[in-house]
N, C-alpha and C positions, 0 to 999 in steps of 0.2 A: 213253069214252077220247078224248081229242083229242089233237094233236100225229102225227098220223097220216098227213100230206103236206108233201113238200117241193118244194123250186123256185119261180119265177115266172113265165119263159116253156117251159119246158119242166116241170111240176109233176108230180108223181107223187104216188098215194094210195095206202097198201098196204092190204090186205085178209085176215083167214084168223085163225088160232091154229094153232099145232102141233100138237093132236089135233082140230082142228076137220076139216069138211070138206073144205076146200080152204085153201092157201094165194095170193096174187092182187097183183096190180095193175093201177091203172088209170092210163094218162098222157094227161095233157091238154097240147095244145101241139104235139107233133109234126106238122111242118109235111105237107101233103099230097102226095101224087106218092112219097115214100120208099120205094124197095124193100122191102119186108119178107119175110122166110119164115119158116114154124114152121123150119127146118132153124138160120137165126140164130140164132133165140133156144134152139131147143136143143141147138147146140153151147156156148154158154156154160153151161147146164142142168145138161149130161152132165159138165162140166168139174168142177161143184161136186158131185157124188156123190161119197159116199165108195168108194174102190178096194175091190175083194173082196180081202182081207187083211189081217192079224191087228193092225195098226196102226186102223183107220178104225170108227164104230160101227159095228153088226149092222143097225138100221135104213138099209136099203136100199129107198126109194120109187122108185117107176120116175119120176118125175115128168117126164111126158112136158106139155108145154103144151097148153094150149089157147086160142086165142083167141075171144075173144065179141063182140068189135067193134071198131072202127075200121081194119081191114084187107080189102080188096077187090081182089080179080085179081091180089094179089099188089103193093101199093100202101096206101099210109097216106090214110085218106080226110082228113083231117083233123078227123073225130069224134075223141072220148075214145076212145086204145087198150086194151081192156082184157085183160088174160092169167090164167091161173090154171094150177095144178097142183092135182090130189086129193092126200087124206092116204089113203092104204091101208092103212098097216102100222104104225098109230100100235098100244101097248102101253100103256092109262093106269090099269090095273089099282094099279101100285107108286105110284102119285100119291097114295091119299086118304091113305096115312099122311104125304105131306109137306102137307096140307093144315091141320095142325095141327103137326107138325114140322116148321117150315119150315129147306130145307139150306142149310148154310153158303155160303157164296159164289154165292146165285142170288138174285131179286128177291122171292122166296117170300113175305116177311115184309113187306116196305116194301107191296108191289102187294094184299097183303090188305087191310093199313091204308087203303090210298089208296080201292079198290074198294070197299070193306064188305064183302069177301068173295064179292063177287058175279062176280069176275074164274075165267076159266076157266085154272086151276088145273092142264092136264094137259099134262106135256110142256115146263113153264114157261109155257104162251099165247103170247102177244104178247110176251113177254120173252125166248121162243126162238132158237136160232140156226135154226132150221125158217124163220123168218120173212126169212131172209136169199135165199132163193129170188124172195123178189118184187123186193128191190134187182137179182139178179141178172137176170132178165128185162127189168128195163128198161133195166137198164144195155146188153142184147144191143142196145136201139135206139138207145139212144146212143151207142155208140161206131159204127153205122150213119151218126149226123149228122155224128158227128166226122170223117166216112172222106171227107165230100164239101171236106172241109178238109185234107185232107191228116193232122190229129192223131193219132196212133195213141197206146195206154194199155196197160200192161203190167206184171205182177207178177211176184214169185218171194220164195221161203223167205229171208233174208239170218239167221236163229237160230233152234235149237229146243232148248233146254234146256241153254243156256250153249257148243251147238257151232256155229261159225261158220266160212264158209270160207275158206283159207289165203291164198287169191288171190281177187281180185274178177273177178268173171267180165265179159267184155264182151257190149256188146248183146247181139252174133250169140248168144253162147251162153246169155245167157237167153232167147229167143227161141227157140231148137231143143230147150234139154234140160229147163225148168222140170217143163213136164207130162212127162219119160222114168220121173219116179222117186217113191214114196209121198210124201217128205219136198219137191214141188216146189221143188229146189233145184238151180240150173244150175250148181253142182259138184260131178261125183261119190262122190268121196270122203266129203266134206262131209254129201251124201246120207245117204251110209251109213253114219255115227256118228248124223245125226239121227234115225234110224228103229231105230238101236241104244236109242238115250235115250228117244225113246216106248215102244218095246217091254218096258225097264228099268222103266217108271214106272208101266206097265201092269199087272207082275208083280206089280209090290208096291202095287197094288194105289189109285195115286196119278196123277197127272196132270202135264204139263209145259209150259210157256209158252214164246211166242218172237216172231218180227220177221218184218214183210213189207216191203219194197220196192216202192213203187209206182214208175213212169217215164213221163211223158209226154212225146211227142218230137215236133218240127213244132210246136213250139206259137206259135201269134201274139201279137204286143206289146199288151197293153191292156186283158187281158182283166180283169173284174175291176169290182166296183163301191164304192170306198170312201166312208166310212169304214165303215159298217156290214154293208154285202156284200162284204168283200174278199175276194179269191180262193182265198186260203189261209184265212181261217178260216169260209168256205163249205164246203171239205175239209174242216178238221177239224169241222167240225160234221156234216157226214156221213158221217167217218171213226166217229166217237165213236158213230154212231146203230148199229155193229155190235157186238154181242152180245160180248163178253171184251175189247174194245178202252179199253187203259188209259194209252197215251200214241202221241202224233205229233211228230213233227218235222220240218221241209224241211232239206233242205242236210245244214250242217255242225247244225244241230239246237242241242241241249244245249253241245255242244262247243263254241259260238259265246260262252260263257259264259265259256271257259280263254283263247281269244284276245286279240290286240291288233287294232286298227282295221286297222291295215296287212298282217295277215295273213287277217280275216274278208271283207277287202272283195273284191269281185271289178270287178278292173279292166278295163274297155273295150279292145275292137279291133277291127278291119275283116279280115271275112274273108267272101272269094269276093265280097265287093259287100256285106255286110251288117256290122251292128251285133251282136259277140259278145262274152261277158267272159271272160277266160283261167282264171277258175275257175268254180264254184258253189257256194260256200257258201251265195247266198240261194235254192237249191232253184228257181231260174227263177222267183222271187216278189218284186217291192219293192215297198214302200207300198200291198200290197194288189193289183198290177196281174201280170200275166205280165209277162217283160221278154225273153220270143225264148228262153229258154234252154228243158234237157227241167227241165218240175217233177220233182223229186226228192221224197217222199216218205217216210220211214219209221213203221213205225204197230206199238206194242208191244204185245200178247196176254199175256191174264195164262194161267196152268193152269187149265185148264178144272176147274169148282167141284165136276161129279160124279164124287166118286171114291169107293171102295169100304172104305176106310178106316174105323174108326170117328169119328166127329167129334163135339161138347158141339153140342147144342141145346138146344130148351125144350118144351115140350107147353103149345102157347096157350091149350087148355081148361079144362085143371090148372093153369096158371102155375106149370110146377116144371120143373127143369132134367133133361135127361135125353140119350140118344145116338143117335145116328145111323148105319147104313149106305146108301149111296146105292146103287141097284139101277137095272139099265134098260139100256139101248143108247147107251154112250156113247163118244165119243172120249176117247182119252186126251189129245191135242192140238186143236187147233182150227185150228193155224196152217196147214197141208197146205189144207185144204175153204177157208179165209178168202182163200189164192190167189186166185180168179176175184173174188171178193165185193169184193175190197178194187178191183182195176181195174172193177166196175162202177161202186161208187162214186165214185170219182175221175170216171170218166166222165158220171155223170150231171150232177155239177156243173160241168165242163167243158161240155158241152153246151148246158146252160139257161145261160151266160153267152156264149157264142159267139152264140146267137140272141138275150140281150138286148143284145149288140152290134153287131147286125146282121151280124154274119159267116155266117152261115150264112142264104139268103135262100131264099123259098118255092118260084122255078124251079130252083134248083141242086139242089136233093136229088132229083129229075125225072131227070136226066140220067143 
């Protein structure tokens, strides 16, 4: 398999399968002197576990890190970082029947073709949302590089199954209440219809899709390398590398579509000494570069594929059509656990563009 690292000056290479040994990462690039602690990287870790309650899968991995190299006394030596977590309480018994049944809305089918069947099969592999654990590790270092810039990255629930919140919450209160509640949604109420909707979808036995918000704030002018690396479709190209993710937008997004010129643009103004635009429809993105505003993101989740439902498939031995029940430890949602995943993401590519613009330099992460 290729297509297995990204980045340039900060690159990442993941490592693992779902019922494999370990799940991993290794980053090259991370300049040396960096703070680091196991305690960083596993409070974004613990972030992405699912809650013990009737909403979140039964697979519950402690997955405590470990690192294997490039960190000394507590300090990024400037070798390749590399992290890992074990698989403990992988379950791949229910698998061989999808080995031949392959289930509807998972990679089952295409990943046998492409592998010859030689692709490990349990847990989904490398098609896992299991594998979203190493995005989130590295991401715990870069939002570290981002921290010596001032940028901070930040998520929360904005839909889970057509319920959305009546008011949009500010910063302060996605920042205090996102992680208070299953449905990481900084409005309460809001909350507790979404956890109503998974638990509904659960019953019967089905699954339910929705929307994250990403935020990035402090962000510097420039960031960005067009035509081919531009900023924003460096995001969405790392956006799309997570598991159920089936659309993204900045700003005003799609909506940008129903506008006029003179309502999508966001016009210039001077505030406190600096260059600001009185709206954001471009999501803090033009022509590819940052332009000083917070990147705005939105990134849509479909319903997660493993439901308990009967569903049509095939039997690829037989080549005859036949059905399906999906069995195993699963969420009913995805969107709650993709919280952390999605602010890694964003993070990492923020990072590897900061340092290929020389904003972030090799004595400042020292300090």
């Amino acid at each position: 398999m290729s297509g297995n690292s990204i980045g340039k000056s900060f690159k990442i290479t993941c490592f693992g399968e779902s019922h494999g040994r370990c799940v991993g990462v290794a980053i090259d690039g991370c300049p040396p002197g960096l703070p680091i602690s196991r305690e960083d990287v596993q409070r974004e870790l613990d972030r992405r576990k699912p809650r013990i309650d009737r909403v979140s899968t039964q697979r519950a991995e402690e997955d405590e890190v470990e690192f294997l190299s490039g960190v000394f006394n507590g300090r990024a030596t400037g070798a390749p970082l590399c992290m890992l977590v074990w698989n403990k309480k992988a379950e791949s018994k229910t698998y061989e029947e999808y080995r031949l049944k392959p289930r509807p809305g998972h990679a089952d089918y295409p990943a046998s073709v492409k592998y010859k069947n030689f692709n490990d099969y349990r847990g989904g592999g490398r098609f896992s949302g299991r594998m979203t654990a190493a995005f989130v590790m590295a991401g715990a270092v870069a939002k570290k590089l981002l921290k010596t810039i001032g940028v901070e990255v930040f998520a929360h629930t904005v839909e889970i199954g057509g319920v959305k919140p009546r008011k949009k919450p500010t910063l302060d209160e996605i920042k205090e209440r996102t992680y208070t509640n299953v449905a990481r949604c900084a409005e309460p109420e809001a909350a507790r219809l979404m956890e109503r909707e998974i638990l509904k979808a659960k019953e019967e036995g089905d699954s339910v899709g929705g929307m994250v918000e990403c935020i990035a704030l402090n962000m510097p002018v420039g960031l960005g390398e067009p035509v081919l690396d531009s900023l924003d479709a460096d995001i969405a190209k790392m956006l799309f590398d997570i598991p159920a993710v089936k659309g993204v937008e900045f700003g005003a997004g799609f909506n940008s579509a129903h506008m006029r010129g003179s309502e999508n643009n966001d016009q210039y103004a001077i505030e406190h000494g600096r260059v600001v635009t009185l709206t954001n429809n471009s999501g803090g993105v033009l022509g590819g570069l940052s332009n000083g505003m917070p990147i705005v993101v939105r990134i849509a989740f479909k319903p997660t594929p493993s439901i308990s439902k009967k569903q049509q498939t095939v039997d690829l031995e037989k080549m005859t059509e036949t059905t399906l029940e999906v069995k195993g430890m699963h969420d009913a949602c995805v969107v709650p656990r993709a919280v952390p995943v999605v602010e890694a993401a964003v993070a990492l590519v923020l990072a590897d563009h900061a340092l290929r613009s020389s904003l972030i330099k090799l004595g400042d992460v020292a300090e």
